[in-house]
C-alpha positions in Angstrom: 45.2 10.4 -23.2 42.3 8.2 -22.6 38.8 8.7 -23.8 36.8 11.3 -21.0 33.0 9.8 -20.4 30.3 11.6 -22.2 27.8 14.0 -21.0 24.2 12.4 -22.3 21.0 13.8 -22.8 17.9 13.0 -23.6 17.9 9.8 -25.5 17.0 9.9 -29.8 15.1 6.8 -31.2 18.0 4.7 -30.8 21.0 3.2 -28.4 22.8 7.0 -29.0 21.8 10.4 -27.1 22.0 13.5 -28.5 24.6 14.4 -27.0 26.4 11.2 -28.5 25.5 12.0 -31.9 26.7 15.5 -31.4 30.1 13.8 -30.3 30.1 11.8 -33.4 29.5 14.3 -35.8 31.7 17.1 -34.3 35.0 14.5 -33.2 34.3 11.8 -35.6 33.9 8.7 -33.1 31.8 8.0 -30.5 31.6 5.2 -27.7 27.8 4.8 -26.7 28.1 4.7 -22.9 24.3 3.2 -22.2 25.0 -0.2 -24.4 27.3 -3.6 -24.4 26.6 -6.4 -26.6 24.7 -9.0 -24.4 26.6 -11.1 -22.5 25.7 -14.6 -23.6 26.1 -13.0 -27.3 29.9 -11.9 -26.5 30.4 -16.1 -25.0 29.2 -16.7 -28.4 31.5 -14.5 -30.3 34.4 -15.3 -28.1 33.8 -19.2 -28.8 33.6 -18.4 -32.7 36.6 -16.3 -32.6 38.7 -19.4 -31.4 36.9 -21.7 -34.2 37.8 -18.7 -36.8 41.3 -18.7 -35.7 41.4 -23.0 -35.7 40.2 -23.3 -39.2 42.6 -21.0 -40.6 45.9 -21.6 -39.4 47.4 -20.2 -43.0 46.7 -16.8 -41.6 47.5 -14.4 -38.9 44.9 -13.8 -36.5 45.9 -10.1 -36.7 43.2 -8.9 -39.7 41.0 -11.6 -40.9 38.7 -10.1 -44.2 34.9 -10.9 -44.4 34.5 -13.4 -42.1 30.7 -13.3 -42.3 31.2 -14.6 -45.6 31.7 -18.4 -45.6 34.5 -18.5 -48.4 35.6 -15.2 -50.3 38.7 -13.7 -50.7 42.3 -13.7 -51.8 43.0 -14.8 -47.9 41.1 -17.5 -48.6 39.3 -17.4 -45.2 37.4 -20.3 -43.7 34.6 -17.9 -42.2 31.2 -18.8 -41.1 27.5 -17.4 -41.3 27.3 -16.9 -37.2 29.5 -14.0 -38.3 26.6 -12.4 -40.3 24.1 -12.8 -37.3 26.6 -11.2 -35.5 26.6 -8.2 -38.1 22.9 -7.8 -37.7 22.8 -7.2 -34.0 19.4 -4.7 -34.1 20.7 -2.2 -31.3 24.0 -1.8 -33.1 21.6 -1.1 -36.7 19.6 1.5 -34.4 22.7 3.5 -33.7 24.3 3.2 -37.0 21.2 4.4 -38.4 21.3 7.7 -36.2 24.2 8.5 -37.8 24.0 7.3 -41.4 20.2 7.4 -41.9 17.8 4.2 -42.4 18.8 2.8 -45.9 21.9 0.7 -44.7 23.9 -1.9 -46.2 26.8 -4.4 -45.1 30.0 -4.1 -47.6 32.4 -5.5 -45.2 33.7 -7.3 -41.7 37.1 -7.6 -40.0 38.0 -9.6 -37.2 41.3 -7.9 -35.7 42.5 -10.7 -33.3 46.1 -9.0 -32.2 47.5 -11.7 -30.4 49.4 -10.8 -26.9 53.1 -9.8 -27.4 53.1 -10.0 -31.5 50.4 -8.0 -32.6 51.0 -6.0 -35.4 50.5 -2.4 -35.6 48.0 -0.6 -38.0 49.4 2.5 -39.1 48.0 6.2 -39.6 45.4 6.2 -42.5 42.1 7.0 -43.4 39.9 4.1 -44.1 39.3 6.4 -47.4 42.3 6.1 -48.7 41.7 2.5 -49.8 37.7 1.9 -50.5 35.7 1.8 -53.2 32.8 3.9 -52.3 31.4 7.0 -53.8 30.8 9.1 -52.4 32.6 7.8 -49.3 30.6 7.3 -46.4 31.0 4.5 -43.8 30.4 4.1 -40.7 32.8 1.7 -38.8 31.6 -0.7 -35.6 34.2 -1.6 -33.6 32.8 -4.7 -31.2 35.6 -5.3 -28.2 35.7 -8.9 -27.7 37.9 -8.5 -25.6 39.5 -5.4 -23.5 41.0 -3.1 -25.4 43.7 -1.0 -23.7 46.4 1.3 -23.8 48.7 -1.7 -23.4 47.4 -4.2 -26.0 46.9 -1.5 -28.7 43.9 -0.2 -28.6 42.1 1.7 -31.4 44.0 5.7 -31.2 42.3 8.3 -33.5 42.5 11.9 -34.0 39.9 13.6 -32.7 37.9 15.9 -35.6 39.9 14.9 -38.5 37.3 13.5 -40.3 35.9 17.4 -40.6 36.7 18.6 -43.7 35.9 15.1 -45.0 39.3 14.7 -47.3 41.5 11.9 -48.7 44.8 12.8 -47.3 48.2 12.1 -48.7 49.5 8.5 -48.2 52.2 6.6 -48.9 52.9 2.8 -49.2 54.4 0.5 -46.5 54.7 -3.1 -47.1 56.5 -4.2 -44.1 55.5 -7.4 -42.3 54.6 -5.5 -39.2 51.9 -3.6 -40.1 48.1 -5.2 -40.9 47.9 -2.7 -43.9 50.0 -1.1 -46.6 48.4 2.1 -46.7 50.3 4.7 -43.8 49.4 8.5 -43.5 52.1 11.1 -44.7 53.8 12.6 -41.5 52.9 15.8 -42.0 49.1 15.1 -42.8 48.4 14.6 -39.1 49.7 15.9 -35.3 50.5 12.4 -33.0 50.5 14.7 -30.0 46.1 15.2 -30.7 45.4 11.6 -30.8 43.0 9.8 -28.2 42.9 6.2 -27.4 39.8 4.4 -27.6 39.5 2.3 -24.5 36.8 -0.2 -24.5 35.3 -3.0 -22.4 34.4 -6.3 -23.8 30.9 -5.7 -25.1 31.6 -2.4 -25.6 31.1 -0.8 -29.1 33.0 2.5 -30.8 31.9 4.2 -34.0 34.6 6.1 -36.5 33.7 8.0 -39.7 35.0 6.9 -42.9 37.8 9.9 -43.1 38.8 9.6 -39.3 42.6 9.0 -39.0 43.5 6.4 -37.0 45.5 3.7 -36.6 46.9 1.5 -33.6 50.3 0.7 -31.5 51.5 -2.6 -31.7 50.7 -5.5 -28.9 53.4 -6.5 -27.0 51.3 -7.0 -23.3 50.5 -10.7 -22.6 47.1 -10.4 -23.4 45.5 -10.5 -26.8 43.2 -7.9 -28.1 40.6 -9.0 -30.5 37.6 -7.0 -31.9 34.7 -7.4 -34.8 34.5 -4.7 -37.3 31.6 -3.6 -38.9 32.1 -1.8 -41.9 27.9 0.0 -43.1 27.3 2.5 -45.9 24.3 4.6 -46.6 22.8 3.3 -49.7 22.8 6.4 -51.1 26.3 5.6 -52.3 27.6 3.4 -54.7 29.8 0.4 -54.0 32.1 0.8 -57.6 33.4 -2.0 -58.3 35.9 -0.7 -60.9 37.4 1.8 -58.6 37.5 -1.5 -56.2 39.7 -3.3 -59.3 42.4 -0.1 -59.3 42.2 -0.6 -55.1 43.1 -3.8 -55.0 46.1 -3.4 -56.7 47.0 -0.7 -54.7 46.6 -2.1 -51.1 48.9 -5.2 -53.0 46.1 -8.1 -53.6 45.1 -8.3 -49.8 41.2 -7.5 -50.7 38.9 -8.7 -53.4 36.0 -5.8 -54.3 35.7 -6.6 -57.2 33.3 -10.1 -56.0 32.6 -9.3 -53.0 29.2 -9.3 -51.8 27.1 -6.6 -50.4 24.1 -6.9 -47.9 21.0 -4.9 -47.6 20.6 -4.5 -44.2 17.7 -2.0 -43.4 15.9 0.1 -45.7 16.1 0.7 -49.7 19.0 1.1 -52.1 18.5 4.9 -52.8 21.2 4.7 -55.2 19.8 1.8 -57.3 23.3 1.0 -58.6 24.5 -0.8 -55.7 24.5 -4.7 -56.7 23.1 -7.1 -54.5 23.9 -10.2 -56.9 27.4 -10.3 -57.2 29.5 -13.0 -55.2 26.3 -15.2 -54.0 25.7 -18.6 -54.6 
């Protein structure tokens, strides 16, 4: 079943109605139907994906880990700092801020690049499951580079599971055709509920941090690439010692432990969240 269009209202201070907002706090997701990332922006990010993808032929284009950050990681990524202007895109900071309040800051990015007819699948989960935040709160970007469809394995979530804002039970899955380890127990969630999250490129979704969702795999001939955005409200904490424990669990593919966070609008409310770690 394919996403229906939303009903807007009157506009808030920001790229989301009210009525989008609503949507997003009552199902979980949202797809803001009055914005797309400018065009010549999108040429830009379309000619960076290819570079991303040429300087690091070690690795599967399917989840690439903190590109915006020139060198970090146990992927040992080639990524690039155009991927941090990219992650500062002030319309896209409006909207998260509608839904997460003003103090924001950048923890993490993903580029997803599934390449046409062997892209893996992502299974069930909750993003939850495997970060270090406390309390958890994220809000998740997804930018569509390019179209994302039914038939390329598009983004599938389950509508109002992010509600009573719980970790549910997962187990472990380390097979080579899934971008993550992490897989939702069958009985945790109904298949037959999900939604699929059709975008077009320059179009934007939004997902809570306990949403379940995951994706089919791509075996159309065209690929299906997207930038992920991963913002927290600084009123949480980044723990770096639960990120130590995590990384063992999701098998080595992360580093939280160094990885550097980015204040992107606002204040730390927390004041434990460290800024210093991981830069040079």
């Amino acid at each position: 079943m394919a996403m229906t269009d939303l009903q807007t209202d009157t506009p808030l201070t920001g790229p989301l109605s009210a009525a989008e907002v609503r949507h997003y706090q009552e199902r979980g997701y949202v797809v803001p139907q009055g914005f797309r990332i400018d065009p010549d922006r999108l040429d830009r990010m379309r000619a960076d994906l290819d570079r991303l993808i040429a300087d690091n032929p070690h690795l599967s284009a399917d989840a690439m880990f903190c590109p915006h950050i020139p060198a970090h990681g146990p992927q040992a990524l080639k990524g690039a700092d155009t991927w941090m202007d990219h992650a500062a895109i002030p319309e896209v900071l409006d909207a998260v801020a509608q839904l997460i309040g003003p103090d924001i800051l950048l923890w993490g990015t993903t580029v997803f690049g599934k390449p046409a007819h062997s892209g893996k699948e992502t299974p069930w989960h909750q993003d939850g499951q495997y970060w270090p935040i406390r309390p958890l709160a994220t809000c998740s970007v997804w930018i569509a580079i390019d179209p994302a469809t039914s038939e390329n394995g598009c983004l599938r979530v389950i509508p109002g599971s992010h509600r009573d804002q719980r970790v549910r039970g997962h187990d472990r899955n380390d097979s080579d055709g899934l971008t993550l380890n992490q897989q939702l127990k069958p009985e945790e969630f109904d298949e037959a509920e999900a939604v699929e999250i059709e975008l077009e490129p320059g179009q934007i979704s939004l997902h809570d941090v306990y949403m379940v969702h995951g994706s089919r795999p791509n075996r159309s001939p065209h690929r299906r690439a997207g930038y992920v955005l991963r913002f927290m409200p600084t009123s949480s904490v980044f723990d770096r010692q639960i990120g130590a424990e995590i990384v063992k669990l999701t098998g080595g593919q992360v580093d939280f432990v160094t990885r550097p966070l980015y204040l992107m609008r606002g204040e730390d409310i927390s004041g434990r969240n460290d800024f210093s770690v991981g830069k040079q």
